[in-house]
C-alpha positions in Angstrom: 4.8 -5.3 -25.5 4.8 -8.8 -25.4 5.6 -10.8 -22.4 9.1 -13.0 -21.6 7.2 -15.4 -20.2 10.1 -17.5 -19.4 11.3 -17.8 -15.4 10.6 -21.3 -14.4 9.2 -19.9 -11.0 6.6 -21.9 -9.1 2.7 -21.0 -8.5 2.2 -19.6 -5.6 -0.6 -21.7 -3.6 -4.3 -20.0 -3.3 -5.4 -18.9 -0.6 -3.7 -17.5 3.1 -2.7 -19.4 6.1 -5.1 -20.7 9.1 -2.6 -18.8 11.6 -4.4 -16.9 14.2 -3.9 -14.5 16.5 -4.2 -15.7 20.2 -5.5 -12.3 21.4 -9.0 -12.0 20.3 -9.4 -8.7 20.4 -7.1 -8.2 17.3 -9.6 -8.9 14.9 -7.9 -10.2 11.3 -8.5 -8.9 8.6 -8.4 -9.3 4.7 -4.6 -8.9 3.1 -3.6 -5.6 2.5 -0.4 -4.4 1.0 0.8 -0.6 -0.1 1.9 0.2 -3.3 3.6 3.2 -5.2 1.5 4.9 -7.2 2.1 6.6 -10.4 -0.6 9.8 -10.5 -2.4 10.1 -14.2 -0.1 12.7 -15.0 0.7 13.4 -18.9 3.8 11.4 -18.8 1.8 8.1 -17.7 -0.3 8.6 -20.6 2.2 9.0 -22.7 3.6 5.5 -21.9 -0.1 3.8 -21.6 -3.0 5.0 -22.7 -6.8 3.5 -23.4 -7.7 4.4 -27.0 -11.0 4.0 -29.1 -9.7 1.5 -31.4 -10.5 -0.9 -33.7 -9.6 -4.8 -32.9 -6.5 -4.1 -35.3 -4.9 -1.9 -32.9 -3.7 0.8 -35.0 -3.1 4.0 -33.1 -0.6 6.0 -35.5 3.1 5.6 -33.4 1.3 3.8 -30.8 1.7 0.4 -30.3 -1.0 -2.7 -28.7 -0.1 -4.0 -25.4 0.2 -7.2 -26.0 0.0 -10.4 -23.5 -0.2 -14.0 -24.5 0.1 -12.5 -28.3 -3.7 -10.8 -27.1 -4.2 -6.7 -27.5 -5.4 -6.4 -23.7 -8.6 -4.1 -23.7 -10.3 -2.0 -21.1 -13.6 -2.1 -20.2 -15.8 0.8 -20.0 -18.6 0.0 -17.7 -21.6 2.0 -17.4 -19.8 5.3 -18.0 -19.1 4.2 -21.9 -16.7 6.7 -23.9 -17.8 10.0 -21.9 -14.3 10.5 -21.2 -12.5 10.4 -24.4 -11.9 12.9 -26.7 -12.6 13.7 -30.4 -9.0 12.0 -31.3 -9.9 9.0 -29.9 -7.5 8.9 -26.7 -9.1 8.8 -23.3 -7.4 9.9 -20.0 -5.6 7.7 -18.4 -7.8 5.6 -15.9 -10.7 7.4 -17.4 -13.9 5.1 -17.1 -12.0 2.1 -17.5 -13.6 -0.7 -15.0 -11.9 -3.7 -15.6 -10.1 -5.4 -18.2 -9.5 -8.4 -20.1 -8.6 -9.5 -23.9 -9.6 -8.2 -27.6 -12.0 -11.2 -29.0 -12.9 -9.7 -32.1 -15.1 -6.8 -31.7 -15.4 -7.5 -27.7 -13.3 -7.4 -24.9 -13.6 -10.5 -22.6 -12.2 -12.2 -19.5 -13.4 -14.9 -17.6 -16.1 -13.3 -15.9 -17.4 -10.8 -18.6 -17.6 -9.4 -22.0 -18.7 -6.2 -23.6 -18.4 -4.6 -27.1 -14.9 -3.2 -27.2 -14.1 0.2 -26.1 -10.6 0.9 -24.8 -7.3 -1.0 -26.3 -4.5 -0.7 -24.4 -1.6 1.0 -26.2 2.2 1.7 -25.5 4.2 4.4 -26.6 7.4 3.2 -28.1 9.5 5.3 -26.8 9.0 4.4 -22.9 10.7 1.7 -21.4 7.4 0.0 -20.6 7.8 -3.9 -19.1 6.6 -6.2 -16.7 7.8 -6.3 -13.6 8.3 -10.0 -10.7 6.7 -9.4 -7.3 8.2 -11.2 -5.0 6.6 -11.7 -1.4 5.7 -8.8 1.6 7.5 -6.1 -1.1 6.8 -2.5 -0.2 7.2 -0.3 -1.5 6.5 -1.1 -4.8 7.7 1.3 -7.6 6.0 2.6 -10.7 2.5 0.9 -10.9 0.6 2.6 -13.5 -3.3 3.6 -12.3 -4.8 2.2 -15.2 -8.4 2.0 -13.9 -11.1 2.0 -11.2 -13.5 -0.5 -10.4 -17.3 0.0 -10.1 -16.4 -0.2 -5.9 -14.4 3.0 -6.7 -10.9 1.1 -6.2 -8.0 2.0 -8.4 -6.0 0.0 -10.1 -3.1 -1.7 -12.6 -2.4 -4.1 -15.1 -1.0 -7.5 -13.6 -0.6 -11.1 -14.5 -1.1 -14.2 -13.2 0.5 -17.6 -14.6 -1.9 -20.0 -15.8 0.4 -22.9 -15.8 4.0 -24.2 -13.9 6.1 -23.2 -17.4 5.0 -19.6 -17.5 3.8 -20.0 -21.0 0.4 -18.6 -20.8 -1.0 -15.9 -18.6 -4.1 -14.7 -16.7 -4.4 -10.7 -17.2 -5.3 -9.4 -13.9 -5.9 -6.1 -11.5 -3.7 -4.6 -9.4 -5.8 -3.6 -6.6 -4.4 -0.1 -5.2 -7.0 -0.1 -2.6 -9.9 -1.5 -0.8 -9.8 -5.5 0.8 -7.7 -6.9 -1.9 -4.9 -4.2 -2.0 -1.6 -5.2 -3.2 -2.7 -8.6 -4.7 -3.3 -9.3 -8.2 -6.8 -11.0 -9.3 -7.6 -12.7 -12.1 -10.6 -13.8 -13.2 -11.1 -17.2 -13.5 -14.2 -20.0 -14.9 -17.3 -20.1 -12.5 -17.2 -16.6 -11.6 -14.3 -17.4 -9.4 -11.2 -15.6 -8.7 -7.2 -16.1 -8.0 -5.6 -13.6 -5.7 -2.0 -13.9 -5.8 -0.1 -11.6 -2.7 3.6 -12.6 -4.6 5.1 -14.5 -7.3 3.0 -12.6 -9.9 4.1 -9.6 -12.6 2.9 -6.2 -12.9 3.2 -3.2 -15.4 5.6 -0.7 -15.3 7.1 2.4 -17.2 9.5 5.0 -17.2 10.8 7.5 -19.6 13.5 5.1 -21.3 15.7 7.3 -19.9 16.7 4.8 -16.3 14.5 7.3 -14.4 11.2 6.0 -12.8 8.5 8.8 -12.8 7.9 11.1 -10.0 6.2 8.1 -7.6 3.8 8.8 -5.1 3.2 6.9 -1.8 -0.5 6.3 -1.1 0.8 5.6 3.0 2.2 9.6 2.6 1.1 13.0 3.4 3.5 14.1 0.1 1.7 17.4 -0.4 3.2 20.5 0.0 0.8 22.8 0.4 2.3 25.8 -0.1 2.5 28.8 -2.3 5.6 29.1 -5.1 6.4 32.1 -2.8 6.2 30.1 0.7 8.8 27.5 -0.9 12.4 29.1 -0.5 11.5 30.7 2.7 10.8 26.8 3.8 13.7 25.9 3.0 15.9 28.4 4.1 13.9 27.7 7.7 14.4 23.7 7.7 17.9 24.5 7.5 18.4 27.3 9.7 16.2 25.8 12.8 17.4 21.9 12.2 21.2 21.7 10.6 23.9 22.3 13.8 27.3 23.0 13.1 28.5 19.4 13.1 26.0 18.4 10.7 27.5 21.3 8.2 30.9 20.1 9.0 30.7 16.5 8.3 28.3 17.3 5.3 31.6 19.5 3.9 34.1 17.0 4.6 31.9 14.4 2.4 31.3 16.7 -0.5 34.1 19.3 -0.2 31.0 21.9 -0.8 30.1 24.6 2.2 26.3 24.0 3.0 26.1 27.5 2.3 27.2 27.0 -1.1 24.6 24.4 -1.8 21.6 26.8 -0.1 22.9 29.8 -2.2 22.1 27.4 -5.3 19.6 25.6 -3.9 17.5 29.3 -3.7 18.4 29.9 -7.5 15.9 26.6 -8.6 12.4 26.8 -9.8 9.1 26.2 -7.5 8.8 22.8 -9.0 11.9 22.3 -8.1 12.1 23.2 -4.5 8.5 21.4 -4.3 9.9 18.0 -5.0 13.1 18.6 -2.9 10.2 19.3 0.3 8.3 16.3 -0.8 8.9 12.7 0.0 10.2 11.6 -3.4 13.3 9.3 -2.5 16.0 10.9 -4.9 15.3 14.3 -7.0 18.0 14.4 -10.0 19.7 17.4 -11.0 23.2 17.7 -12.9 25.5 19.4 -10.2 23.2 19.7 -6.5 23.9 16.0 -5.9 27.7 16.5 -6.1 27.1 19.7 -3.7 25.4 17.3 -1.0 21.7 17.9 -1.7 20.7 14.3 -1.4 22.2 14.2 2.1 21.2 17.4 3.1 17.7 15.7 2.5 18.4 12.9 4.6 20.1 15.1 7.4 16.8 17.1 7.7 14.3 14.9 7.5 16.1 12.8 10.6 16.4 16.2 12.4 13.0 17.1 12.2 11.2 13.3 13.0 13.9 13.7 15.9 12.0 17.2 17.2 8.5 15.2 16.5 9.5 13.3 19.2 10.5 15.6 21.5 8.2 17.9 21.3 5.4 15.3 22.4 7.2 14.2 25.1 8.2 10.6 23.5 12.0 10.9 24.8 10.0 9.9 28.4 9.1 6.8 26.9 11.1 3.4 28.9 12.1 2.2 25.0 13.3 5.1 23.2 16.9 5.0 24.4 16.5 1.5 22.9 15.1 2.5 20.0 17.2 5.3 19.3 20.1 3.6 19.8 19.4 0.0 17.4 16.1 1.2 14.9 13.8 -1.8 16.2 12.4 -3.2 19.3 11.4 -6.4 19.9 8.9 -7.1 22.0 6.8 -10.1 24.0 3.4 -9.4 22.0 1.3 -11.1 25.0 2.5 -9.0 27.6 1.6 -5.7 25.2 -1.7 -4.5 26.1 -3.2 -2.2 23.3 -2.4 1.0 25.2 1.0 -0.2 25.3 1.4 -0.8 21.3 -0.3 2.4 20.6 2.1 4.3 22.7 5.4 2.4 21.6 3.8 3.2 17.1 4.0 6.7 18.2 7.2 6.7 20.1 9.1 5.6 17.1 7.0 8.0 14.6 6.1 10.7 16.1 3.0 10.8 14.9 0.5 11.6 17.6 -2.3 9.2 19.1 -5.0 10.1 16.3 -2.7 9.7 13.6 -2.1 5.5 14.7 -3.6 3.3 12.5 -6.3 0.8 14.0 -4.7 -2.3 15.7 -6.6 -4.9 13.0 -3.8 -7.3 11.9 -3.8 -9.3 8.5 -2.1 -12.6 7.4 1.1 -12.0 5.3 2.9 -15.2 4.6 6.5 -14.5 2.8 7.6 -17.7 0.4 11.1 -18.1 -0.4 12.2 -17.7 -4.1 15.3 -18.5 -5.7 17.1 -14.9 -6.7 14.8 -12.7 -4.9 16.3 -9.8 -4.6 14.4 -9.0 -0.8 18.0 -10.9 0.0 19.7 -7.8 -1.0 20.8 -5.4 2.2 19.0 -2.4 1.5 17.1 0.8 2.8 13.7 1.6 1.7 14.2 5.2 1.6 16.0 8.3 2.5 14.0 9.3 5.8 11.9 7.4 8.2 9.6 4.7 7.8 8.3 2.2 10.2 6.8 -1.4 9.6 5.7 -4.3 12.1 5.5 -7.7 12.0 4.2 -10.2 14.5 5.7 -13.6 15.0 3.2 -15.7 16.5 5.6 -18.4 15.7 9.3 -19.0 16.7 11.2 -17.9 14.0 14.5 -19.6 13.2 17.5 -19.1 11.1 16.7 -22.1 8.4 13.5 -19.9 8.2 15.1 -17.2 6.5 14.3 -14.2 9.1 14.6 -10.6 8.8 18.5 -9.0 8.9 18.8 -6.4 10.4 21.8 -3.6 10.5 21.7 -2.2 14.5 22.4 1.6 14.6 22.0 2.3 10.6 18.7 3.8 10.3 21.1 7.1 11.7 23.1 9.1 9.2 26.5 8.7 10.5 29.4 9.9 8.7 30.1 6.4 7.3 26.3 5.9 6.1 26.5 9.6 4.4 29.4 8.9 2.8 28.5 5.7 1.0 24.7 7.5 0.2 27.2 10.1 -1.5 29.1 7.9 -3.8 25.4 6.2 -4.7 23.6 9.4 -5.1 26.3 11.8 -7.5 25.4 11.5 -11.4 25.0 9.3 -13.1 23.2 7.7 -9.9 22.1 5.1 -12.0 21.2 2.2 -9.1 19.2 5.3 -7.3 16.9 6.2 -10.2 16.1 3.0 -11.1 15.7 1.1 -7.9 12.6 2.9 -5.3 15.0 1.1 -2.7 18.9 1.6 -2.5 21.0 -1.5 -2.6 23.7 -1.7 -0.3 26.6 -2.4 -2.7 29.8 -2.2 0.4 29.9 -4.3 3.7 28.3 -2.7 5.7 31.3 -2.9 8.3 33.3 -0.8 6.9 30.6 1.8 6.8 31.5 1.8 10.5 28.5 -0.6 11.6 28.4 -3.5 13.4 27.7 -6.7 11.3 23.9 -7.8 10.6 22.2 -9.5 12.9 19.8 -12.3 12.3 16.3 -11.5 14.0 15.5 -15.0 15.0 12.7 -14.3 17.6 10.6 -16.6 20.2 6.5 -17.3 19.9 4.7 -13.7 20.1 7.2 -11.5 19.2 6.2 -7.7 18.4 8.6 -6.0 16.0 8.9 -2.8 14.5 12.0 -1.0 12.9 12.7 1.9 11.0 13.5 0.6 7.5 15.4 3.3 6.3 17.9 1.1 8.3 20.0 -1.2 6.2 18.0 -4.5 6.3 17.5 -7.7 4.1 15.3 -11.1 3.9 17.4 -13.9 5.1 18.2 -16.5 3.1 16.3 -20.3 2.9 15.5 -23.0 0.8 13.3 -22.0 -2.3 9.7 -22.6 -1.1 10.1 -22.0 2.6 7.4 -20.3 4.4 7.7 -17.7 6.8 5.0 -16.4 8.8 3.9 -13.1 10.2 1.4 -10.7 10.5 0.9 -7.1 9.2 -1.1 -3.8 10.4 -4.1 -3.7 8.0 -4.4 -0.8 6.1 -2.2 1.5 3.2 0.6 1.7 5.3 3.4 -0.3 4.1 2.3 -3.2 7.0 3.5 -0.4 9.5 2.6 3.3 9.7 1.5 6.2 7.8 4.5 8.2 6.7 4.0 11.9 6.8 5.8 14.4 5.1 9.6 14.2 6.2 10.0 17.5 6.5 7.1 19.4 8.2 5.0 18.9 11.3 
């Protein structure tokens, strides 16, 4: 895999802004992003994979990663080759505890060097590539876990560009967690480093088939901890307790399919099957379901039940949940917000309960403008809820290229379902490759109103549900926008549990 290292992008800037908060009990923080993670599962390894090579590379059908015309290498620490087996291939992550290039018969980067151990190797028949980060992007999709530092903090393979052209590249880690999550660090001369939060590239694979693998959000209670058995009882339930009789109506006029057509089939799939369709993956596949309605069935249920979250702890009493309910996002004067008030407005819109809130520590996340990015896309992160919050301690104006924002959408009206149907029947090719869905029709005649631009005054709190249509707004190619983010793995807003259970 060698990279196109053509793009004629600018370098990002080291470093973060001076900006502040004026309340000082919000203490800041170091920059934190969520990611996507891939799990080591045998299809990851199939794609990348650490093996006991030689500096030539060769790996029978397996090919050398390949950066800067360099074999990238893994480093094996303390542990050495305890992991690998007799064949030579070593799980995926293994012991590997940082990385750098082939140099003969060691593997260096600008802060280290030790004998060689791991090469990094690529299965040919995976569509394996590197992929532009743009600025304040979550969630990210496909990042391969191809590592973990001797901090205990996992990690992928990214790049950084050493000079304006994009000829020649850094190799870096993508930090998965810990201070330095989301960013990609590259070791650089006198033991220093450059920590790029955008503008930067980092691997990814799939099957080379247009599907992403089975992603799993690091901000998400995904598991469904349930017995094979428990699963079509579950589902059965969900439907039972949360569809009404309108839902089942207007999901048949979309499809042309009964609901009761699509739960008689629905009980005839596998565990693994039904696992997935409980789980928080944003699209599960299958041949005919899709053209039956599953895929809105899934997002039908999952806004039922985050709607009887909130009802059950009493958050309908709340003075902004009409407002919420109603548009998807608040915004509110952060100085007249005491900490008891943001607290309580996090878990009106989630429903998570008091102890589930994240800690109120904000961190610095500056969004540059880049030609092409494709954040100016309208788009919805993903089938069911999910909340994020920015702070404006600064007015924010329209040359500034704020958020857009699509009032009413994060609901699945008739018009939303219907578009999410013609996106989501086979071939669905936009939905498996993208982790967010691209609005691809005006969003008016959805039945919406048009988007509004969310220019906001000095110490503005905002938070919306992003499964709402939303976009970056455009400006000028190197404009700087800045906000600040909750610190921690939650996609700069709040944990997501599983969509479909308490």
């Amino acid at each position: 895999l060698e990279a196109d290292a053509k793009g004629g992008r600018k370098k990002m800037a080291a470093g973060q802004s001076n900006t502040r908060l004026m309340r000082p009990m919000h203490r800041l923080a170091a920059a934190a992003t969520c990611l996507l993670l891939l799990p080591s599962t045998t299809q990851a390894a199939r794609c990348l994979d650490w093996s006991v090579l030689g500096a030539d590379g060769s790996h029978s059908s397996r090919v050398p990663l390949k950066m800067n015309d360099r074999k990238v290498c893994g480093m094996a620490g303390s542990q050495g080759l305890e992991t690998c087996t007799a064949e030579g291939s070593c799980a995926l992550g293994g012991e590997v505890k940082d990385i750098g290039f082939v140099d003969e018969n060691k593997c260096v980067n600008d802060h280290s060097a030790e004998t060689l151990s791991f090469v990094g190797t690529v299965d040919p028949d995976c569509n394996t590539r590197w992929r532009f980060l743009t600025y304040d992007v979550w969630p990210i999709g496909s990042v391969i876990i191809s590592g973990k530092t001797e901090n205990g903090h996992n990690f992928g393979v990214c790049r950084c560009p050493k000079d304006e052209d994009k000829e020649v590249f850094d190799i870096g880690k993508l930090y998965l967690s810990g201070p330095n999550m989301g960013a990609c660090v590259c070791p650089q001369s006198e033991g220093k480093d450059k920590i790029m939060i955008g503008e930067y590239e980092y691997l990814q694979a799939d099957e080379g088939k247009g599907h992403l693998f089975d992603d799993v959000a690091s901000n998400s209670n995904t598991d469904v901890a349930m017995a094979d058995e428990e699963l079509m009882p579950a589902v059965k339930q969900l439907i039972s307790r949360h569809l009404t009789s309108e839902d089942k109506e207007m999901l048949e006029n979309i499809t042309n399919t009964p609901v009761s057509t699509l739960e008689k089939e629905l009980m005839e799939q596998p565990p693994h099957f039904l696992r997935k369709i409980l789980s928080h993956e944003r699209y599960v596949p299958h041949p005919t379901l899709n053209n039956m309605g599953l895929h809105l069935l899934r997002c039908i249920l999952a806004e039922r039940v985050a709607d009887d979250r909130r009802r059950k702890r009493g958050y309908h009493l709340h003075p902004d949940y009409e407002s919420f309910m109603q548009n998807g996002i608040l915004v509110k004067n952060f100085t007249e917000l005491s900490d008891q008030d943001i607290r309580g407005i996090m878990a009106m819109v989630s429903g998570l309960d008091m102890e589930e809130l994240p800690p109120l520590k904000w961190v610095d996340r500056p969004v540059k403008h880049i030609a092409g990015d494709a954040q100016y896309e309208m788009h919805m992160d993903t089938f069911h809820a999910a909340y994020k919050i920015w702070i404006y301690q600064n007015e924010t104006t329209e040359d500034q290229g704020p958020l857009n924002f699509v009032r009413g959408s994060h609901r699945n009206t008739k018009g939303k379902l219907g578009w999410l149907y013609r996106v989501s029947i086979p071939p669905a090719t936009h939905v498996l490759r993208e982790p967010s869905v691209r609005l691809n029709e005006d969003e008016t005649l959805l039945g919406f109103n048009r988007r509004e631009v969310m220019t906001t005054p000095a110490q503005s709190f905002v938070i919306a549900d992003t499964s709402a249509f939303h976009a970056r707004g455009l400006a000028e190619p190197g404009t700087i926008r800045n906000a600040m983010r909750i610190e921690g793995p939650y996609d700069g807003g709040l944990p997501r549990k599983n969509p479909f259970f308490e």
